[in-house]
PAKE-532869 format. One record per residue: z, x, y of N, C-alpha, C in turn; residue number from 1. Coordinates in steps of 0.1 Angstrom, whole numbers, always signed. Each point is the difference from the previous one (the first is absolute). Layout:
// PAKE-532869
<pt <Z; X; Y>; <Z; X; Y>; <Z; X; Y>; NUM>
...
***
This chain:
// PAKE-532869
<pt <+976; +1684; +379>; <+6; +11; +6>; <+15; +0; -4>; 1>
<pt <+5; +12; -8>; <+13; +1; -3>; <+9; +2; +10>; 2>
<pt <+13; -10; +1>; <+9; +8; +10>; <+4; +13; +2>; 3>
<pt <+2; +5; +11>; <+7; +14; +4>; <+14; +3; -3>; 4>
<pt <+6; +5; -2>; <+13; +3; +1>; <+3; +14; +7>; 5>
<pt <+10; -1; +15>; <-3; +13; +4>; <+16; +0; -4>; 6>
<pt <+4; +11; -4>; <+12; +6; -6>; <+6; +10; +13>; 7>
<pt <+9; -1; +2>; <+12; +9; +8>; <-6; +6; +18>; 8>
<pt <-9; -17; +3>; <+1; +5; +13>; <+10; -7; +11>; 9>
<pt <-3; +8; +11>; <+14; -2; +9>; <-6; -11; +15>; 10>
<pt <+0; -11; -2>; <-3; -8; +14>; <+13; +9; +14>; 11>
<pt <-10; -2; +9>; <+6; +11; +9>; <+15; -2; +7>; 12>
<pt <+9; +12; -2>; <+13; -3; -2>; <+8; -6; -7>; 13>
<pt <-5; +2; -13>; <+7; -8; -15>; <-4; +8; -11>; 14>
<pt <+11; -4; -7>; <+0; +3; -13>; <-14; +4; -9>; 15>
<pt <-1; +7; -11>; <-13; -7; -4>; <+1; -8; -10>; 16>
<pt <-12; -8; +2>; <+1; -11; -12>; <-15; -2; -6>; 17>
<pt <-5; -10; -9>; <-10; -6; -6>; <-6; -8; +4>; 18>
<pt <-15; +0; +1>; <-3; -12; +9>; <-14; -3; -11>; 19>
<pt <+0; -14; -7>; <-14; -3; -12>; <-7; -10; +13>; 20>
<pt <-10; +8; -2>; <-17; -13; +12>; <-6; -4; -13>; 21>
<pt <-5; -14; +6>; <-8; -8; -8>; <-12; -6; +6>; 22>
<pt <-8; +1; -5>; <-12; -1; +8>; <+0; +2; +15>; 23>
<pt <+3; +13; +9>; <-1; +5; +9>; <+15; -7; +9>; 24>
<pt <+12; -8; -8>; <+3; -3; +9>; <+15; +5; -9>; 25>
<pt <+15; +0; +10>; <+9; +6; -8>; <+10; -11; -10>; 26>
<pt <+1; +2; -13>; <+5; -8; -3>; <+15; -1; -4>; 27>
<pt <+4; +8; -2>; <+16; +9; +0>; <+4; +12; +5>; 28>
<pt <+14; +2; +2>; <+0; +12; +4>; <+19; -1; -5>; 29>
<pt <+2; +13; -3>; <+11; +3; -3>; <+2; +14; -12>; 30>
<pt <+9; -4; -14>; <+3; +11; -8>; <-9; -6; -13>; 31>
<pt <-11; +1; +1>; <-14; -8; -6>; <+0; +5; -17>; 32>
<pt <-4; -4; -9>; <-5; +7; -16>; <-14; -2; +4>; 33>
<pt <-6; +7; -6>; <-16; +1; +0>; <+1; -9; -12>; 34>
<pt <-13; -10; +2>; <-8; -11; -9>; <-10; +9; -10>; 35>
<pt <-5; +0; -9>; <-13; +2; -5>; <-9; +3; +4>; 36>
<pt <-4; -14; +12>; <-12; -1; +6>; <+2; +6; +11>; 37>
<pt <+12; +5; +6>; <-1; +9; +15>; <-7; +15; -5>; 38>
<pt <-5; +5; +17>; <-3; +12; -1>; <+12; +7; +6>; 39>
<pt <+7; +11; -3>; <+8; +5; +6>; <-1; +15; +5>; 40>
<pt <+3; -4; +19>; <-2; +14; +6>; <+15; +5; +3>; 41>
<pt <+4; +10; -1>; <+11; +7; +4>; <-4; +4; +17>; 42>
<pt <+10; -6; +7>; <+0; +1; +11>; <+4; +18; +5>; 43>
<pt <+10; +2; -6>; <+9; +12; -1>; <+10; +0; +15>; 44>
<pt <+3; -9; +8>; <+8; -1; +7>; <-11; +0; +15>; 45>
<pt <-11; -5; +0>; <-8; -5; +9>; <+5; -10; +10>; 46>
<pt <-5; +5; +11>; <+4; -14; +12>; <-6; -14; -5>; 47>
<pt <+3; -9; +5>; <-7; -13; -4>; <-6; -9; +10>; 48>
<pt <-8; +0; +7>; <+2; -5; +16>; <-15; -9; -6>; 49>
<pt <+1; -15; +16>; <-12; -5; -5>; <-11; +9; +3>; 50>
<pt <-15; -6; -1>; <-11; +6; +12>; <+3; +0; +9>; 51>
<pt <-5; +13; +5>; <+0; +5; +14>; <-15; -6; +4>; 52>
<pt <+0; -4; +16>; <-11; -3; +5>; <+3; +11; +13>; 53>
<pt <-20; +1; +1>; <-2; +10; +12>; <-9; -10; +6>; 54>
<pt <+11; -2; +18>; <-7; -12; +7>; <-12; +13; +9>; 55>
<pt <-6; +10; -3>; <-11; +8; +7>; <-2; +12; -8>; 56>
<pt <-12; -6; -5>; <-7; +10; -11>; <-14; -1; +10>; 57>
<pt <-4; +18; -4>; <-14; +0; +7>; <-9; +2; -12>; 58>
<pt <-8; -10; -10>; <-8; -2; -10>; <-13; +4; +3>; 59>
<pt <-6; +1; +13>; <-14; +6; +7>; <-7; -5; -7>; 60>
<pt <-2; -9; -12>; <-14; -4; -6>; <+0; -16; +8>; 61>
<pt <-14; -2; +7>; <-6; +4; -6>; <-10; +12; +12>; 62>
<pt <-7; +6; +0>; <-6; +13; +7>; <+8; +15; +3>; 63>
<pt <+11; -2; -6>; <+5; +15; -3>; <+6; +5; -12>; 64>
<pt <-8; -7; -13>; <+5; +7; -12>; <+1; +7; -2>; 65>
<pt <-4; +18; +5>; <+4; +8; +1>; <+14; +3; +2>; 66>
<pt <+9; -7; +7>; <+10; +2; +5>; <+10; -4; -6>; 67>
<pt <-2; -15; -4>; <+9; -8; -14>; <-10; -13; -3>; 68>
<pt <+4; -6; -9>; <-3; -14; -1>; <+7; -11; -6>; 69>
<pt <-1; -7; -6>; <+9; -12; -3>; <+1; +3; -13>; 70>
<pt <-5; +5; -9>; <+1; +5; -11>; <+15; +12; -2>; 71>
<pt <-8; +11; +8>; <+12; +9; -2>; <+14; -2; +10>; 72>
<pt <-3; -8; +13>; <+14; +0; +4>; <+10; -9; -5>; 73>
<pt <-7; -12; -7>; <+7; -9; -9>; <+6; +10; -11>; 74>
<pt <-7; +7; -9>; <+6; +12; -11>; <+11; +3; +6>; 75>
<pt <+1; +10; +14>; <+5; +9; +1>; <+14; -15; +8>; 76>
<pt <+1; -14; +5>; <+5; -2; +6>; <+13; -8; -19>; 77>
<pt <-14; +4; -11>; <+9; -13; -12>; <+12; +11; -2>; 78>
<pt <-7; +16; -3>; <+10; +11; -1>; <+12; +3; +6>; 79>
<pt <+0; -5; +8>; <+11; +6; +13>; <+9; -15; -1>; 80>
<pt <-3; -8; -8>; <+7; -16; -1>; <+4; -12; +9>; 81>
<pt <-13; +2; +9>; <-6; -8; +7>; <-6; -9; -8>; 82>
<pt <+2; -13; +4>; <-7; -12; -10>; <-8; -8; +11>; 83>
<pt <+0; +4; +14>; <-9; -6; +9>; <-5; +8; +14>; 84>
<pt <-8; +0; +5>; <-10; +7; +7>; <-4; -2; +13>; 85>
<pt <+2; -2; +14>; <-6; -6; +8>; <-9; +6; +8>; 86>
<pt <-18; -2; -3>; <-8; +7; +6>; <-6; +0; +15>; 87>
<pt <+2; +10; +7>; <-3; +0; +14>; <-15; -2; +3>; 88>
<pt <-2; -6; +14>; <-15; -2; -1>; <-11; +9; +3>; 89>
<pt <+6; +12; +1>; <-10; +12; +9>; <-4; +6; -10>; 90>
<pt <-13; -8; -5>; <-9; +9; -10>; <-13; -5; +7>; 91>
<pt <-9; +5; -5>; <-15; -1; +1>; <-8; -5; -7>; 92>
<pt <-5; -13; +4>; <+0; -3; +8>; <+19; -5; +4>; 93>
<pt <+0; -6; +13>; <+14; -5; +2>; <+2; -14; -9>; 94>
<pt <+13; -2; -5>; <+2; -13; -3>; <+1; -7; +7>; 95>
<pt <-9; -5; +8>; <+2; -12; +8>; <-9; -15; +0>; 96>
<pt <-4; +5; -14>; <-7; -16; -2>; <+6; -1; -15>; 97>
<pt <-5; -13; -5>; <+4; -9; -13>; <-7; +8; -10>; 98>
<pt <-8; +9; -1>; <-10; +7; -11>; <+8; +13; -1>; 99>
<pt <+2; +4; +12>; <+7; +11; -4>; <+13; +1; -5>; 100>
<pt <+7; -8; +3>; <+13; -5; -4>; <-3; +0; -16>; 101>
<pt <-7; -9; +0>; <+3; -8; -17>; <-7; +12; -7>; 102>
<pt <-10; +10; +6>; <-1; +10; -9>; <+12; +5; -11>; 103>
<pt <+9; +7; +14>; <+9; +8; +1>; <+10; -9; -14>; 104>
<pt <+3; -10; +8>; <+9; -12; -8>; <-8; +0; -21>; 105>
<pt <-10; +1; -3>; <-5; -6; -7>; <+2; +17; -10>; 106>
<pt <-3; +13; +5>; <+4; +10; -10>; <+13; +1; +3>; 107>
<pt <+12; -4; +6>; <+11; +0; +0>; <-1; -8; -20>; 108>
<pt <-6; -11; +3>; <+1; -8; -10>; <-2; +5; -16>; 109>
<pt <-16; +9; +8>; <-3; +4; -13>; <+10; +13; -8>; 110>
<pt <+5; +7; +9>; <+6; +11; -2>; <+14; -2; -8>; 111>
<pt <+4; -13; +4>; <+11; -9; -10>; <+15; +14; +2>; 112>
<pt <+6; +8; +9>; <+6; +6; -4>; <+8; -3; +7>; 113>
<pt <+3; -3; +15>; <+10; -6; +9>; <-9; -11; +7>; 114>
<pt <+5; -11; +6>; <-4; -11; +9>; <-2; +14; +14>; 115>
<pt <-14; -8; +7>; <-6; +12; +6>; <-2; -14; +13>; 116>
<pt <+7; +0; +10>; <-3; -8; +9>; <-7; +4; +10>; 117>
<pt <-7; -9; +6>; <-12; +6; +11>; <+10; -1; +14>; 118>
<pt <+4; +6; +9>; <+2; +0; +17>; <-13; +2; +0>; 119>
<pt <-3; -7; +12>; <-14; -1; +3>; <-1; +0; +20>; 120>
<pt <-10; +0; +8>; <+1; +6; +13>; <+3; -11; +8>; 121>
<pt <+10; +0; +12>; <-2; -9; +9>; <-12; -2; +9>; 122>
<pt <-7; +9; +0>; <-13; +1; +12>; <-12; +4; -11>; 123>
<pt <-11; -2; +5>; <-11; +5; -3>; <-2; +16; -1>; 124>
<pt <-4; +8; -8>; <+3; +14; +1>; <+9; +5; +3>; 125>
<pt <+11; -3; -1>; <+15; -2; +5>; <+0; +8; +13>; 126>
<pt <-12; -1; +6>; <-5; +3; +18>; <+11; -10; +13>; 127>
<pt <+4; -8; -11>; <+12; -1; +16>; <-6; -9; +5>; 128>
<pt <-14; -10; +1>; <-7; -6; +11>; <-2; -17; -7>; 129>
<pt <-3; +1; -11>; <-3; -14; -4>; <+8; -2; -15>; 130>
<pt <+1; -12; +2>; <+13; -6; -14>; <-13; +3; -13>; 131>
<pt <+1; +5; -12>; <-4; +0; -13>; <+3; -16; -1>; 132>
<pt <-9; +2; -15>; <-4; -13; -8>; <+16; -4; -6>; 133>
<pt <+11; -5; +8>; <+9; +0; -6>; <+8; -15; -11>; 134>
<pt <-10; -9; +5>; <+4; -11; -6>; <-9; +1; -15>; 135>
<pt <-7; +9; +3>; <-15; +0; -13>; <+11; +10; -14>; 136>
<pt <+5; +9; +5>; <+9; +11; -4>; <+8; -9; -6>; 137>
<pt <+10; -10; +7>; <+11; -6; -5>; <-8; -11; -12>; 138>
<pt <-11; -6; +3>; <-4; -11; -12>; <-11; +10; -9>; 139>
<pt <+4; +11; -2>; <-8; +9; -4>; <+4; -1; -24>; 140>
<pt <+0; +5; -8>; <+4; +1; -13>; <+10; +7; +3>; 141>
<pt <+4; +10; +6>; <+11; +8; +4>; <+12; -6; +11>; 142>
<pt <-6; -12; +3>; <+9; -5; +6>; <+12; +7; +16>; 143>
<pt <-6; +7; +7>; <+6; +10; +8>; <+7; -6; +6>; 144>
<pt <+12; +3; +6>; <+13; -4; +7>; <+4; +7; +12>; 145>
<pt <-7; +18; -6>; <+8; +12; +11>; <-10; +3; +7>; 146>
<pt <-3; +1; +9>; <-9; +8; +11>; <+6; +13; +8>; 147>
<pt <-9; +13; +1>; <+6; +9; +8>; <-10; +8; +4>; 148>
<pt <-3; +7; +12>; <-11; +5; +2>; <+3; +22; -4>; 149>
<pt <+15; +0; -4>; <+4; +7; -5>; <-5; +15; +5>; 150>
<pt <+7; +3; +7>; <+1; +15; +10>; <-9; -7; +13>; 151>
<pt <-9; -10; +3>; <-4; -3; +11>; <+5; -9; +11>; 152>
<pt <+3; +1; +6>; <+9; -9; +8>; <-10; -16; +7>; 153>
<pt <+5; -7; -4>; <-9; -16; +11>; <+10; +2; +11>; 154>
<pt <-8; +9; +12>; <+4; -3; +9>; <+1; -8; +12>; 155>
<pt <-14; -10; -1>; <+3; -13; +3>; <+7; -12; -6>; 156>
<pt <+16; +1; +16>; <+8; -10; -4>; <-5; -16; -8>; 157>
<pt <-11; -5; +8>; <-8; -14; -2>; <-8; +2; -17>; 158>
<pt <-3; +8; +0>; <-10; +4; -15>; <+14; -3; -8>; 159>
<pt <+8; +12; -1>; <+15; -2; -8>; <+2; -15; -4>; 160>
<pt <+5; -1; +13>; <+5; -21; +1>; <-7; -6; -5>; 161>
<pt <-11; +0; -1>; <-12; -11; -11>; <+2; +2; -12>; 162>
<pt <-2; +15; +1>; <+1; +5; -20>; <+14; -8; -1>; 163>
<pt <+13; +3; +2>; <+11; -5; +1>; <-1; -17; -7>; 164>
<pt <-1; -4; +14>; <-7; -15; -2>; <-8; -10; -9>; 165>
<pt <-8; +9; -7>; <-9; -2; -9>; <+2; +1; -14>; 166>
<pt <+9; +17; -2>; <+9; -3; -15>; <+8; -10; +2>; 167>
<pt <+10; -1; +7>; <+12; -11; -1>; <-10; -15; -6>; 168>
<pt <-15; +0; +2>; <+1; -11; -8>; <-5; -1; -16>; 169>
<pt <+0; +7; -10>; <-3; +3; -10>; <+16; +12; -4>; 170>
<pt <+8; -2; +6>; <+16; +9; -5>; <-6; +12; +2>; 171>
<pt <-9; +6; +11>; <+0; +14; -2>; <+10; +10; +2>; 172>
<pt <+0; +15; +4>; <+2; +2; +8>; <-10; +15; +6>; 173>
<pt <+1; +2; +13>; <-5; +13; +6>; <+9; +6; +8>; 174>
<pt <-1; +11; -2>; <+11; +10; +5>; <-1; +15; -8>; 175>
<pt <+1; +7; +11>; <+4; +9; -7>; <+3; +8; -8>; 176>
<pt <+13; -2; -4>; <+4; +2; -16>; <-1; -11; -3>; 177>
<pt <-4; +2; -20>; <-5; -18; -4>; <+12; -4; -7>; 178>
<pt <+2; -9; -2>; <+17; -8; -10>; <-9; -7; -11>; 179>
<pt <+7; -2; -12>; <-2; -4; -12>; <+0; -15; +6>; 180>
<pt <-12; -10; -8>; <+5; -15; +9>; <+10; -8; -12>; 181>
<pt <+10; -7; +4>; <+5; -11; -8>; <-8; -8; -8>; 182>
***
């Protein structure tokens, strides 16, 4: 893979400058000569910012491809320069076991276009009544961290407090809005 050289772009509230990547990672940046072996894109006075991540994307695959799926909302999330994804669990079936999860997780994979992370359900059918497979989810290939039952509320305080209880031991977390984990 030849280095990049992006020519006369502007990191946000600066000057513009040159920035050469080398095998996906940045290796200089400043008032650059193009090498031989670079490819060189004219920025033309472009922002420069890292990936954007979207912590609530609704991907609906898998049972509503109709609607989007992991294919095209990854496209439409690489376009928009998003380089990461976080999918909600309210598809069909619900994500609330290890199969469905690692589905989801596994064409994120195949789709190779942004990292496509699974949120997955605090409850069973995200019905509010009984805890989902959440320790199965977290030792899952996808490895899940976030749980949300996402527009449904766990209205039982004691249901909450377990789920609660239960990530804290594998670093989860459940709540509501989900946070990127350390």
């Amino acid at each position: 893979m030849n280095p990049l050289l992006l020519r006369n772009v502007r990191p946000y509230g600066d000057a513009p400058l040159d920035v050469r990547i080398e095998n996906g990672v940045i290796a200089q940046v400043g008032s650059l000569r193009p090498t031989a072996a670079d490819e060189v894109v004219d920025g033309k006075g472009a922002v420069l910012l890292p990936g954007l991540v979207d912590l609530h994307t609704h991907l609906r695959e898998p049972g509503r491809e109709d609607a989007e799926t992991v294919q095209t909302g990854s496209t439409a999330a690489a376009l928009g320069g998003y380089t990461a994804v976080f999918a909600m669990p309210n598809t069909e079936p619900c994500a609330d076991t290890a199969g469905v999860v690692e589905q989801v997780w596994r064409l994120g994979r195949q789709t190779g276009l942004v990292d496509v992370q699974p949120i997955r359900a605090v409850t069973a059918g995200r019905a509010g009544t009984q805890l989902a497979e959440l320790g199965a989810m977290a030792d899952s290939p996808a490895r899940v961290r976030m749980f949300s039952d996402d527009g449904a509320c766990v209205a039982d305080s004691a249901l909450m407090r377990r789920a609660l209880e239960y990530v804290r031991a594998f670093d989860g977390s459940s709540r509501s809005t989900p946070r990127i984990p350390s």
